[in-house]
Backbone as JSON, one array per atom type, in Angstrom:
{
  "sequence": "XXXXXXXXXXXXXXXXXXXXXXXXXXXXXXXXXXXXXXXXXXXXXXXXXXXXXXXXXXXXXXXXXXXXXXXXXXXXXXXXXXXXXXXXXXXXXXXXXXX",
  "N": [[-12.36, 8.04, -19.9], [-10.72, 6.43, -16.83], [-10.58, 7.85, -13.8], [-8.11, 6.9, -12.74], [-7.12, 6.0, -14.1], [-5.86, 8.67, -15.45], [-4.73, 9.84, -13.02], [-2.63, 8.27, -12.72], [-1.08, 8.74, -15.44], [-0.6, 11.46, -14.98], [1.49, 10.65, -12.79], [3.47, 10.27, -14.55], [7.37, 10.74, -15.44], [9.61, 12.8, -16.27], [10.73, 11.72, -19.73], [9.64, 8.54, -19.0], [7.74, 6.23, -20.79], [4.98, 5.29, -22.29], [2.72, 2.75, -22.99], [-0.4, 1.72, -23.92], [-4.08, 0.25, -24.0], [-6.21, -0.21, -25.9], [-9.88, -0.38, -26.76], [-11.15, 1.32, -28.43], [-10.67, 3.91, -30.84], [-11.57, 6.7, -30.15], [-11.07, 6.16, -27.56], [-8.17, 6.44, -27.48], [-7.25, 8.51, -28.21], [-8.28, 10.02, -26.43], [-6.64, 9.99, -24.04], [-4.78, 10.29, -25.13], [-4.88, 12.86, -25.78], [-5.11, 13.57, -22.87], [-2.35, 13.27, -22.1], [-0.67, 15.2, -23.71], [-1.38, 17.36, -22.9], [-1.09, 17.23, -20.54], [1.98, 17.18, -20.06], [2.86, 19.43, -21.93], [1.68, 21.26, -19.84], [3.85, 21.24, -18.12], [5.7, 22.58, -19.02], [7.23, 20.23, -20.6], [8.89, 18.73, -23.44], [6.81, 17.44, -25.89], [6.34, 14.21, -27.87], [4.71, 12.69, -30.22], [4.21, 9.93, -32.0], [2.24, 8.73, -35.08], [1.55, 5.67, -37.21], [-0.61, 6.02, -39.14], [-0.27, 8.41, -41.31], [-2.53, 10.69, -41.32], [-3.71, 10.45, -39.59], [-2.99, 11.86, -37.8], [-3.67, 14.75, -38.3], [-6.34, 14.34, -36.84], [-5.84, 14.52, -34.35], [-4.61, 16.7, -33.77], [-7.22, 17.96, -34.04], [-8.53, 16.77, -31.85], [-7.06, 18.06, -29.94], [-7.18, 21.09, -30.17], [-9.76, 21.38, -30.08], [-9.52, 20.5, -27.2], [-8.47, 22.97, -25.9], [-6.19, 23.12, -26.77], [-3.35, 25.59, -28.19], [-2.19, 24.38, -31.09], [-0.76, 24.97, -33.04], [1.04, 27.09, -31.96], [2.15, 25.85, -29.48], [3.77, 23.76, -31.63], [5.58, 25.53, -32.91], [6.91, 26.6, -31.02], [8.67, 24.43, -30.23], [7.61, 22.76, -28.57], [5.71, 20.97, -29.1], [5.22, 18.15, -31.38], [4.17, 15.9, -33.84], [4.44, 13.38, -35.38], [4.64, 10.92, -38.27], [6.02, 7.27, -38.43], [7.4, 7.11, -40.97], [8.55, 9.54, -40.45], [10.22, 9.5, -38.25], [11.03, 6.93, -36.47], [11.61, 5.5, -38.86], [12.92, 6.54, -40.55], [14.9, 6.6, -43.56], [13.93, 4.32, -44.55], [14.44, 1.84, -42.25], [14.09, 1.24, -38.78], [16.46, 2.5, -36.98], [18.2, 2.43, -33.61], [20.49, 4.05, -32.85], [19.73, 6.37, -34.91], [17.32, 7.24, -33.29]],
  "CA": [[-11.11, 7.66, -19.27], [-11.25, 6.78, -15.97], [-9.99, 8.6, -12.99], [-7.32, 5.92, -12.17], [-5.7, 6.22, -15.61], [-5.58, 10.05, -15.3], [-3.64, 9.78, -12.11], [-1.07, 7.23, -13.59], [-0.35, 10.04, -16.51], [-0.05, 12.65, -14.12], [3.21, 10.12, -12.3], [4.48, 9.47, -15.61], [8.34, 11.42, -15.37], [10.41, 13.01, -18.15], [11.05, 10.42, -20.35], [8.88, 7.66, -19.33], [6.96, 6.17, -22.26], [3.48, 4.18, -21.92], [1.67, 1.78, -23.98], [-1.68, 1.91, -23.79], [-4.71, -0.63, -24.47], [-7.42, 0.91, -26.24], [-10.79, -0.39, -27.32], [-11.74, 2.5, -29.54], [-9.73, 5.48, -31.38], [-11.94, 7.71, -29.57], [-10.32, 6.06, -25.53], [-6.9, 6.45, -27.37], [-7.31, 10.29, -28.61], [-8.78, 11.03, -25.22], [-5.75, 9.2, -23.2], [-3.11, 10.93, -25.93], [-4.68, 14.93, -25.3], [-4.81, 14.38, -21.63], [-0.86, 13.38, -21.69], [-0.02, 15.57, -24.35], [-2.14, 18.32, -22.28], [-0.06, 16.98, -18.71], [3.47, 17.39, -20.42], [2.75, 21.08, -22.38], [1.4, 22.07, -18.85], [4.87, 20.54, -17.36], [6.99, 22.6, -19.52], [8.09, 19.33, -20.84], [8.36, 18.88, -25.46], [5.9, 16.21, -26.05], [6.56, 14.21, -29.52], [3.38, 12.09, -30.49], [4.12, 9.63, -33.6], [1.75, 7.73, -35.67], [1.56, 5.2, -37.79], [-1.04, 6.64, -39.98], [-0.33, 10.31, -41.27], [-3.72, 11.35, -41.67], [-4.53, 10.54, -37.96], [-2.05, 13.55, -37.42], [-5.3, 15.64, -38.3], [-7.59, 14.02, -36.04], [-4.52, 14.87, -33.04], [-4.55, 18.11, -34.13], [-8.34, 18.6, -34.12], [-8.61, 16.73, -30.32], [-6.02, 19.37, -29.13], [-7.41, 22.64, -30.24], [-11.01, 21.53, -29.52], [-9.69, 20.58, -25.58], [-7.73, 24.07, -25.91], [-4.62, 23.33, -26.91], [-2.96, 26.28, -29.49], [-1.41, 23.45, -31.69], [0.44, 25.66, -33.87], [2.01, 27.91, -30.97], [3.27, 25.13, -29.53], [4.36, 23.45, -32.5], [6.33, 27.13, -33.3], [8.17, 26.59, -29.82], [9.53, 23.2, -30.32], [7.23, 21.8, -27.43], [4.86, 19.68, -29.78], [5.72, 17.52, -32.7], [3.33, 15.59, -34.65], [5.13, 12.61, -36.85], [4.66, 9.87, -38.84], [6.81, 6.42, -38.37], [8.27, 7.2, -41.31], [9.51, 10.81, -40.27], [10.33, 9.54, -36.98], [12.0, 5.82, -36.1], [11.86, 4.48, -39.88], [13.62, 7.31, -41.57], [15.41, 6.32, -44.42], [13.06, 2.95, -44.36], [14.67, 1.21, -41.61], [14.64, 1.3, -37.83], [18.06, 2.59, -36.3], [18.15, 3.05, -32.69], [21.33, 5.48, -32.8], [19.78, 7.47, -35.11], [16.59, 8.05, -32.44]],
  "C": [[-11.32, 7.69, -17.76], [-10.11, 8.04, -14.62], [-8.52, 7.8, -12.62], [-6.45, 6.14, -12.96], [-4.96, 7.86, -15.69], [-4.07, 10.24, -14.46], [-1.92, 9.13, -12.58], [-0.65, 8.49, -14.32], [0.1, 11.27, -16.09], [1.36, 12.4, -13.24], [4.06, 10.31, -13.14], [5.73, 10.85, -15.21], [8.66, 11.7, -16.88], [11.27, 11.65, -18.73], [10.83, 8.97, -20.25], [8.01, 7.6, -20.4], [5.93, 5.21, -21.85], [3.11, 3.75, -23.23], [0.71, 1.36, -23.24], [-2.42, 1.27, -24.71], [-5.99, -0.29, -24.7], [-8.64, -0.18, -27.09], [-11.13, -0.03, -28.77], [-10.99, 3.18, -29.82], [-9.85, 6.4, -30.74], [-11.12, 7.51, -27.88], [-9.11, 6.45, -26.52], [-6.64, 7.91, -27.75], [-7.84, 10.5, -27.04], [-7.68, 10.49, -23.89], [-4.17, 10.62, -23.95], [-3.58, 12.79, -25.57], [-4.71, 14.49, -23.9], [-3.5, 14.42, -20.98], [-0.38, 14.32, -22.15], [-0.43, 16.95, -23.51], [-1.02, 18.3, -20.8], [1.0, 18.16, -19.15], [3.61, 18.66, -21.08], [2.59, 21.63, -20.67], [2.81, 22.44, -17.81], [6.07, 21.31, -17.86], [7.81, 21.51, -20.44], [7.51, 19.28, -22.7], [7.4, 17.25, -25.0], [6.42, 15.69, -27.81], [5.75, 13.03, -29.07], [3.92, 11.11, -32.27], [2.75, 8.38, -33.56], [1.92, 6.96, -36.82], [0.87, 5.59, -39.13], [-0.95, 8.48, -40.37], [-1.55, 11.04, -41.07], [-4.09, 10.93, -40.11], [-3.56, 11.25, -37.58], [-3.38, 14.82, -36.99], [-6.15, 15.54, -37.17], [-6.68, 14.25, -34.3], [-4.96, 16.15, -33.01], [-6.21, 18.44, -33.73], [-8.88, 18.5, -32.56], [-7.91, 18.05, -29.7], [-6.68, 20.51, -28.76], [-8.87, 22.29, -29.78], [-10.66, 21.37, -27.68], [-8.53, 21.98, -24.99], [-6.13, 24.44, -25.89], [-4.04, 24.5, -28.11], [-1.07, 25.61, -30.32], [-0.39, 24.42, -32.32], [1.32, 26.58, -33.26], [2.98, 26.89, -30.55], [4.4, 24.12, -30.4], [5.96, 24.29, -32.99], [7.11, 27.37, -32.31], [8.93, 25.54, -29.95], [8.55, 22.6, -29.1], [6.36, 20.05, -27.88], [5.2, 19.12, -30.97], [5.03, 15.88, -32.5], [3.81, 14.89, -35.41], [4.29, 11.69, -36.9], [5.38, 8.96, -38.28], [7.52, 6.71, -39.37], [9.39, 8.51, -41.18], [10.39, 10.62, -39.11], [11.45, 8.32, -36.77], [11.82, 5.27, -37.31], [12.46, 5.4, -40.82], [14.66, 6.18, -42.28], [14.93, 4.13, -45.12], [13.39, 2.12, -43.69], [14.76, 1.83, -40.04], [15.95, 1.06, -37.35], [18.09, 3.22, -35.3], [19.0, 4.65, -32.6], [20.95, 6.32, -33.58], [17.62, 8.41, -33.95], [17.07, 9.01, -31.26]]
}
């Protein structure tokens, strides 16, 4: 990642949202711990969804290997870890009012 992108994630405010153009899985896991890493440091909840559940795991495993203690913050309310369907497709449809 370069230094340029870093900086940008370090502007981002509470409640800006980015989309990000990734190559590889590996640039988009190393883009998602150094925000999710910013915003824990910031005090601020972070919520992370994916599309695939099972790349939940591979979140989880970036984290704690760049020293995040996933399950502490999980256990505060700061981090949360969804799916699309736990998240903006509950009940199988997107409904803004209920995000």
């Amino acid at each position: 990642m370069t230094t340029e992108l870093k900086s940008q994630i370090k502007r981002l405010k509470q409640g800006d949202h980015i989309c990000l153009i990734y190559e590889t899985p590996v640039e988009q896991l190393a883009v998602v711990v150094t925000f999710i890493i910013d915003g824990l440091t910031r005090g601020d909840r972070c919520d992370y969804i994916v599309d695939d559940p099972a790349n939940i795991e591979e979140v989880v495993q970036a984290l704690t290997a760049a020293g995040v203690h996933v399950v502490q913050e999980q256990q505060r309310g700061a981090l949360r870890l969804m799916n699309s369907k736990d998240s903006y497709l509950r009940g199988g449809e997107f409904v803004p009012e209920t995000m």
